[in-house]
C-alpha positions in Angstrom: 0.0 0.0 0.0 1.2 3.5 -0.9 2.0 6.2 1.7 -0.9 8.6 -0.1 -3.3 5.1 0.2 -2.3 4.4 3.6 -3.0 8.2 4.9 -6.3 7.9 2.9 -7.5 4.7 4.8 -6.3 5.9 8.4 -8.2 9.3 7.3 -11.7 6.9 6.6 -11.0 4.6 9.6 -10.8 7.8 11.7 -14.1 9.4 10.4 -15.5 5.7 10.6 -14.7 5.7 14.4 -16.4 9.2 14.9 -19.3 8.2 13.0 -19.7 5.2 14.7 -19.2 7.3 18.1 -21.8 9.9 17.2 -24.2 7.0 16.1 -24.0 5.6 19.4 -24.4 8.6 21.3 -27.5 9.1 19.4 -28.8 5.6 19.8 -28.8 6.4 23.1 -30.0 9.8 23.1 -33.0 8.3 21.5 -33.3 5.7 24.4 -32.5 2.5 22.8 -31.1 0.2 25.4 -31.3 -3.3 23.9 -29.3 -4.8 20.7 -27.7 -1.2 20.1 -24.7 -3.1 17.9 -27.7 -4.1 15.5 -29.3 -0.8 15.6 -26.1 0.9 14.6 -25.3 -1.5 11.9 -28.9 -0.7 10.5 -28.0 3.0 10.9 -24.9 2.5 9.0 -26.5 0.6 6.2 -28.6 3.7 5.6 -25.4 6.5 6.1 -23.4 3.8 3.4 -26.5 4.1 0.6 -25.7 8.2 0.6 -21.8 7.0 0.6 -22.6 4.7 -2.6 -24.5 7.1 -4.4 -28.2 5.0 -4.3 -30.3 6.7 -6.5 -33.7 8.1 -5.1 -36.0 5.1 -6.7 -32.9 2.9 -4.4 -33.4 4.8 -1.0 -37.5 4.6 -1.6 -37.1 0.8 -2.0 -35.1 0.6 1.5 -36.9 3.3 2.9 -40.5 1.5 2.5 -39.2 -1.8 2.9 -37.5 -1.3 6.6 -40.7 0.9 7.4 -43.2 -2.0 6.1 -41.1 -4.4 8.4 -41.0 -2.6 11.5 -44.7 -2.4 10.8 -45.1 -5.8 10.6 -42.9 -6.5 13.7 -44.8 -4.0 15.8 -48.0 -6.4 14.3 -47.0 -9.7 15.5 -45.6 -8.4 18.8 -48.4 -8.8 20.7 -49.3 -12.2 19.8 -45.5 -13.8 20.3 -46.7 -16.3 22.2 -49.4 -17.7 20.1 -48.4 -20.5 17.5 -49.6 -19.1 14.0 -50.4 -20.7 11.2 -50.6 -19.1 7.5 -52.9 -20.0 5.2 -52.5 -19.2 1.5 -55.3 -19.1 -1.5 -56.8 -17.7 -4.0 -58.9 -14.2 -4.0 -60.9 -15.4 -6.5 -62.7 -18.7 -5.0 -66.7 -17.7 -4.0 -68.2 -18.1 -0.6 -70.4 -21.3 -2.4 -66.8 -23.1 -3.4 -65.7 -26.3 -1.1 -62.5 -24.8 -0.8 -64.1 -21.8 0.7 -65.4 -23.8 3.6 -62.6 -25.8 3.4 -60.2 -23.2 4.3 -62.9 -21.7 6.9 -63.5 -25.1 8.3 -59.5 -25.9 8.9 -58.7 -22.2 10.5 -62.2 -22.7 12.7 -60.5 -25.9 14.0 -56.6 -24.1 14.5 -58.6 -21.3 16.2 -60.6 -23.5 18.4 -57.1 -24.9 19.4 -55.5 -21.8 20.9 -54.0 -20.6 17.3 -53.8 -17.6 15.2 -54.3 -17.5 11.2 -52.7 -15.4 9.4 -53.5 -14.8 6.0 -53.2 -11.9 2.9 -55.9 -10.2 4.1 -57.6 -9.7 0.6 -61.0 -11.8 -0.5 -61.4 -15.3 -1.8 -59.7 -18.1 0.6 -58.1 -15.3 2.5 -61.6 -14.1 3.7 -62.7 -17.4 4.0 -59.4 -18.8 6.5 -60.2 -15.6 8.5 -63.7 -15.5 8.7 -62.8 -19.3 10.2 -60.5 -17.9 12.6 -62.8 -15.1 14.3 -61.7 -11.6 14.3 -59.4 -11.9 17.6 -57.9 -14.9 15.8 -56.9 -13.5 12.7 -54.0 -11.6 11.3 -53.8 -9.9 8.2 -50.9 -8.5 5.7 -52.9 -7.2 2.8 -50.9 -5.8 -0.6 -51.8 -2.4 -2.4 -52.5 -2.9 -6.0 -54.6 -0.3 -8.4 -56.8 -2.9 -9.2 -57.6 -4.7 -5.5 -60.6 -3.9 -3.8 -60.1 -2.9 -0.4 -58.6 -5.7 2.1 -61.4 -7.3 3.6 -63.1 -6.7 7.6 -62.5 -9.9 9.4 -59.7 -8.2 11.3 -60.7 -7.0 14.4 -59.0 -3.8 14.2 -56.1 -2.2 13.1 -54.1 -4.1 15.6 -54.5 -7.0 13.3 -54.1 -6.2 9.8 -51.6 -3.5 8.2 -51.0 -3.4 4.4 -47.5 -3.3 2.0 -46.3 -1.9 -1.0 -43.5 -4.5 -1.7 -44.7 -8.6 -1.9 -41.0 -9.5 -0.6 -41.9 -8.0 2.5 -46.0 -9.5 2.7 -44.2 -12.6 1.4 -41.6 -12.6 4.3 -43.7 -11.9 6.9 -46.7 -14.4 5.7 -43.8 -16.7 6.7 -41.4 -15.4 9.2 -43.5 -16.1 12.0 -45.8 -19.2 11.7 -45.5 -22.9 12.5 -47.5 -24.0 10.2 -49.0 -23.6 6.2 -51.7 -24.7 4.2 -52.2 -24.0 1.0 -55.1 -24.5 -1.4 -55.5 -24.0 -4.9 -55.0 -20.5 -6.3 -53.0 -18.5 -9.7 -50.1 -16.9 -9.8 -49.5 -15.4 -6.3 -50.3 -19.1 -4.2 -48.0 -21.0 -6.8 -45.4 -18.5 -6.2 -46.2 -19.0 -2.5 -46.1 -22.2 -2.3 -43.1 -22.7 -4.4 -41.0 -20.1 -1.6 -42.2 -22.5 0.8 -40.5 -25.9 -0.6 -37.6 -23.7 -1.7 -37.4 -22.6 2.0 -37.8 -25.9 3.5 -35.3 -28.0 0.5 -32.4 -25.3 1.3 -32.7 -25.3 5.2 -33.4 -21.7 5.2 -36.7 -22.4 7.0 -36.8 -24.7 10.4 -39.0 -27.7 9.6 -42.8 -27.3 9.7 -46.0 -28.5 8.3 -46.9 -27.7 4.7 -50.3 -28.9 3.6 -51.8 -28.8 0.1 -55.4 -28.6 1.2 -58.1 -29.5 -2.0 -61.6 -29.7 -2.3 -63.0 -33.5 -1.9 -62.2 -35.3 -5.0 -60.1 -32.5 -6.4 -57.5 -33.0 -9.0 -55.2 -29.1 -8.3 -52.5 -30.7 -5.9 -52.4 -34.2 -7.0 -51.5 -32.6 -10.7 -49.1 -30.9 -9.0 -47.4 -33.3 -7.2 -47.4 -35.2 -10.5 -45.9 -32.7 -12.3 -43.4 -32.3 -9.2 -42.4 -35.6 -9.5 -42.1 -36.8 -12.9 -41.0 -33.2 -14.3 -38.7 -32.1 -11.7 -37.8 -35.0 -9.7 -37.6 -37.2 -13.1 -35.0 -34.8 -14.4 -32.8 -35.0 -11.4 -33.8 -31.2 -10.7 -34.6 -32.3 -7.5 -34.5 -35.1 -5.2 -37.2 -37.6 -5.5 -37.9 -37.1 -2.4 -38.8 -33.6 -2.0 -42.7 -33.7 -1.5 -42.4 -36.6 1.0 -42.6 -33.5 3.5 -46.1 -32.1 2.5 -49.2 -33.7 2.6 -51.5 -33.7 0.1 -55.2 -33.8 0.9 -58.8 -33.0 1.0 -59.4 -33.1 4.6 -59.5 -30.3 6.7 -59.5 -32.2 10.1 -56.1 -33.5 8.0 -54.6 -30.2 7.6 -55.2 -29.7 11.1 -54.5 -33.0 12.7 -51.1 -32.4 10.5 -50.2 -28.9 11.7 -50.4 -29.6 15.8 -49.5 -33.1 15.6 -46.2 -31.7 13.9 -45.4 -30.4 17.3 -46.5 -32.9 19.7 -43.0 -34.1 20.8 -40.2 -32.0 18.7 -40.0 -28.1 19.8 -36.9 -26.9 18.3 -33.4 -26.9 17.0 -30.2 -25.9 16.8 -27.2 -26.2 15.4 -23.7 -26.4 17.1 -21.0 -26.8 14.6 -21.7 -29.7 12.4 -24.2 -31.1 15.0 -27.6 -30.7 15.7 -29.4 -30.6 18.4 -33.2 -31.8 18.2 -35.1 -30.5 21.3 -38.6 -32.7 22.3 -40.8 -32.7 25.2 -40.0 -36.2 26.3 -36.9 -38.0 25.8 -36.6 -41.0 23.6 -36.3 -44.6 26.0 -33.4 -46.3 25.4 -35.0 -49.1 23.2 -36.7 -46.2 21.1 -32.9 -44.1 20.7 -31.5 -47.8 19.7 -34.7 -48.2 17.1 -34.2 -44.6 15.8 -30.5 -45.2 15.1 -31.4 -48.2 13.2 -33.8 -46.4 11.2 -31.5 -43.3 10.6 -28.3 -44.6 10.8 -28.4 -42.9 7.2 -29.2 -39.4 8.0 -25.8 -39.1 10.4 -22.7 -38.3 8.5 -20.3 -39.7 11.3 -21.2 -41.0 14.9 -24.8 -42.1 16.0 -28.2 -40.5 17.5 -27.6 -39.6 21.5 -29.5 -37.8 24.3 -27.6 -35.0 25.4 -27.8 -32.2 28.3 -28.2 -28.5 26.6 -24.7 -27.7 24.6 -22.4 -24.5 26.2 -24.4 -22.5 23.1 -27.7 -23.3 24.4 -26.8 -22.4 28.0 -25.6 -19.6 27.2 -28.8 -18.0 25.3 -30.6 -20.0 28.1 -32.9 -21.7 25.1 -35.5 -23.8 26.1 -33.0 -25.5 29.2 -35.6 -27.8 30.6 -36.3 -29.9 27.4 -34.5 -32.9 26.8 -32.7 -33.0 23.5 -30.8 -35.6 21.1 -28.0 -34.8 19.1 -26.4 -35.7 16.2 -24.2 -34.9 12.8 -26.3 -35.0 9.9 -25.2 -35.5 6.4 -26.3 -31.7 5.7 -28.6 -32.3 2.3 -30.2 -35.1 4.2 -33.7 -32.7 4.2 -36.2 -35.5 3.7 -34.6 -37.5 6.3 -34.2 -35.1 8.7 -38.1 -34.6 8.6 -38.6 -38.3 9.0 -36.9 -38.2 12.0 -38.9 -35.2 13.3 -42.4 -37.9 12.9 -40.6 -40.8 14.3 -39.7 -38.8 17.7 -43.3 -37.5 17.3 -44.4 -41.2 17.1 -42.5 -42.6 20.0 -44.8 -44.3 22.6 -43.0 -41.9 25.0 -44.2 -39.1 23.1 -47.1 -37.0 24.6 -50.2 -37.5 23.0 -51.1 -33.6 22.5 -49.1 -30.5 22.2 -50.3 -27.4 24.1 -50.9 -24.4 21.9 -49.0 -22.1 23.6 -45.9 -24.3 23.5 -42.3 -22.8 23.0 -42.4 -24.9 20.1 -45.5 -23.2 18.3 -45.2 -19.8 19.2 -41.7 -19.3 17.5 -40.8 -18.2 14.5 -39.7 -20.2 11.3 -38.1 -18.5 9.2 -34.2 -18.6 9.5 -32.2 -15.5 9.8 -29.3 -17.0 8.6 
C-alpha cells in the first residue's frame, strides 16, 4: 500500500470511528437500550447508501421496505406467544366453493385450538381462513395494488391487519412467524407461494414445519401438481425424489389440522452447534426407542450415532429452552427429507405426549431462518 493510500485509509478509519461514536451517542439519546450493535449497523447501512450514491427510486425501495417491516414487527408483537399458522389461496374462490369452507372449516379448527391465522388479508380463501378464525384470531398482511378492492373486515381492528407496498416484504412476513402452512389452490401469487415455501424448506433456510396442500374432496389441483413435481422435476434430477415426501397432500381439513399440531407434539426446536444438531422434544426417547431410531436413521448421520444430550455450552448460554431434553447428532447436511422423517418418528415414540399445548415454545416461535 502507498503512503498517499495508507494516509487515505487511516483518514476513513478515523471518520469511521467518529461516526460510529456519534451514532452511538445518538442511539442512546434516543433511548435505545437493547441490541444497540444491530441498531447501529442498521444505521450505518442507511449513512453507506448516501456513501454509494443509491439513486432516489434505491433509497424509496429501502426506505419502505424497513418501514413496512418494522410495521409488521410492531403487528406480531403482541401475539409472540401464540403458534400461528398461515394460510395461502386464491382471491378469486366464492363463498359457495368447497374450498371456501374448506379453508374456513380448517382455521375454525386451528382457532378452536388456541391458534392464530394469518392470511393476505384480501377476499377469496383469504376471507374465508379468517372469517374461520374469528376476528381476535386473525391476522392480516394485505398488498396495495390499483386494481384490488379494499382488504377485507374480518380483522378485528387495526391491531391486526396493516398493508405493504412490496410482496418480498408480505411474502416474508406471511412466513417469518408461523409454525405451520396450508395451501389451497389458487393463480399466480399461491404458486409462487407455495413454491417459496419448498424452496425454503429443500435449502434449510426455513426450520422444519408443516406444509399442507389442502383440495376440495375429490379435487384433482394438488395431485397434478405433485405429478408434475415428480415426474418433471424430480424425473430430471432437478430435484430429489424425495422432495414432496414433506407435505401432505389432501382433501381433509380435520387432516390439515390434525397435521399442523401433531407436527409439534414431541419436537419443539433446534439448533445447530457446529456440524451437530441438536433436536429438542418434550419427552426424551427410552433407550430401546434411541436404539430403534439409530437403526432407522443410521443414514441421516454423516459420522457418529443419535444420542441424548444435556443442553450444549451454546444453548446455555442464550438460556434456550433449558428444561427440554434433546438428542444430538451430525447429519449429512442435504439429508432434508430425512431429517423430517426423523422429526415424525420422535413425534411417534410411545413416550411421546399424546397432545401438544398451543401455547408451547415450540408453536409460538418463529420459522423463518435469519441465517
Amino acid at each position: 500500500m502507498s503512503v498517499t493510500t495508507a494516509k487515505q485509509q487511516h483518514s476513513e478509519d478515523t471518520q469511521t470511528a467518529g461516526v460510529r461514536e456519534r451514532l452511538d451517542a445518538l442511539i442512546a439519546e434516543a433511548g435505545v437500550t437493547a441490541q444497540r450493535s444491530l441498531i447501529r449497523r442498521i444505521a450505518e447501512a442507511g449513512l453507506g447508501l448516501g456513501h454509494d450514491g443509491a439513486t432516489r427510486l434505491d433509497l424509496k425501495i429501502t426506505a419502505t421496505a424497513v418501514e413496512e417491516m418494522r410495521a409488521a414487527f410492531r403487528l406480531f408483537a403482541p401475539f409472540r406467544g401464540v403458534p400461528k399458522v398461515t394460510i395461502f389461496g386464491s382471491a378469486r374462490t366464492q363463498s359457495h366453493d368447497p374450498l371456501w369452507v374448506g379453508a374456513e372449516a380448517a382455521a375454525r379448527g386451528l382457532a378452536e385450538q388456541g391458534w392464530m391465522v394469518v392470511t393476505g388479508a384480501g377476499p377469496g380463501i383469504m376471507e374465508a381462513a379468517a372469517t374461520g378464525a374469528g376476528p381476535e384470531r386473525s391476522l392480516g398482511i394485505s398488498i396495495r395494488l390499483p386494481f384490488e378492492e379494499a382488504p377485507l373486515d374480518v380483522a378485528a381492528d387495526d391491531d391486526h391487519r396493516i398493508a405493504m407496498k412490496y410482496f418480498f416484504t408480505r411474502k416474508l412476513m406471511l412466513v417469518k412467524e408461523s409454525r405451520g402452512f396450508i395451501c389451497l389452490p389458487g393463480g399466480f401469487g399461491t404458486m409462487d407461494e407455495t413454491f417459496e415455501l419448498l424452496t425454503l424448506q429443500q435449502t434449510g433456510k426455513m426450520e422444519p414445519m408443516p406444509i399442507v396442500l389442502l383440495d376440495r374432496d375429490g379435487g384433482t389441483y394438488w395431485r397434478s401438481f405433485a405429478r408434475f413435481v415428480v415426474e418433471e422435476l424430480a424425473g430430471a434430477g432437478l430435484i430429489a425424489v424425495d422432495d414432496l415426501d414433506r407435505v401432505l397432500v389432501t382433501d381433509s381439513p380435520e387432516a390439515a389440522i390434525a397435521e399442523v399440531t401433531g407436527f409439534w407434539r414431541n419436537y419443539d426446536s433446534l439448533r445447530w452447534q457446529g456440524e451437530q444438531l441438536v433436536l429438542r422434544v418434550r419427552s426424551a426417547p427410552s433407550d430401546a426407542e434411541l436404539a430403534d431410531l439409530n437403526e432407522r436413521f443410521s443414514g441421516l448421520c454423516e459420522s457418529g450415532e443419535i444420542a441424548r444430550t444435556a443442553p450444549l455450552p451454546s444453548e446455555v448460554a442464550d438460556a434456550e429452552a433449558l428444561d427440554l431434553p434433546r438428542i444430538v447428532f451430525t447429519p449429512r447436511r442435504r439429508a432434508v427429507g430425512d431429517l423430517y422423517r426423523l422429526i415424525r418418528a420422535l413425534n411417534e415414540l410411545e413416550s411421546a405426549p399424546r397432545e401438544v399445548p398451543a401455547g408451547s415454545a415450540a408453536a409460538a416461535a418463529g420459522g423463518h431462518s435469519a441465517t
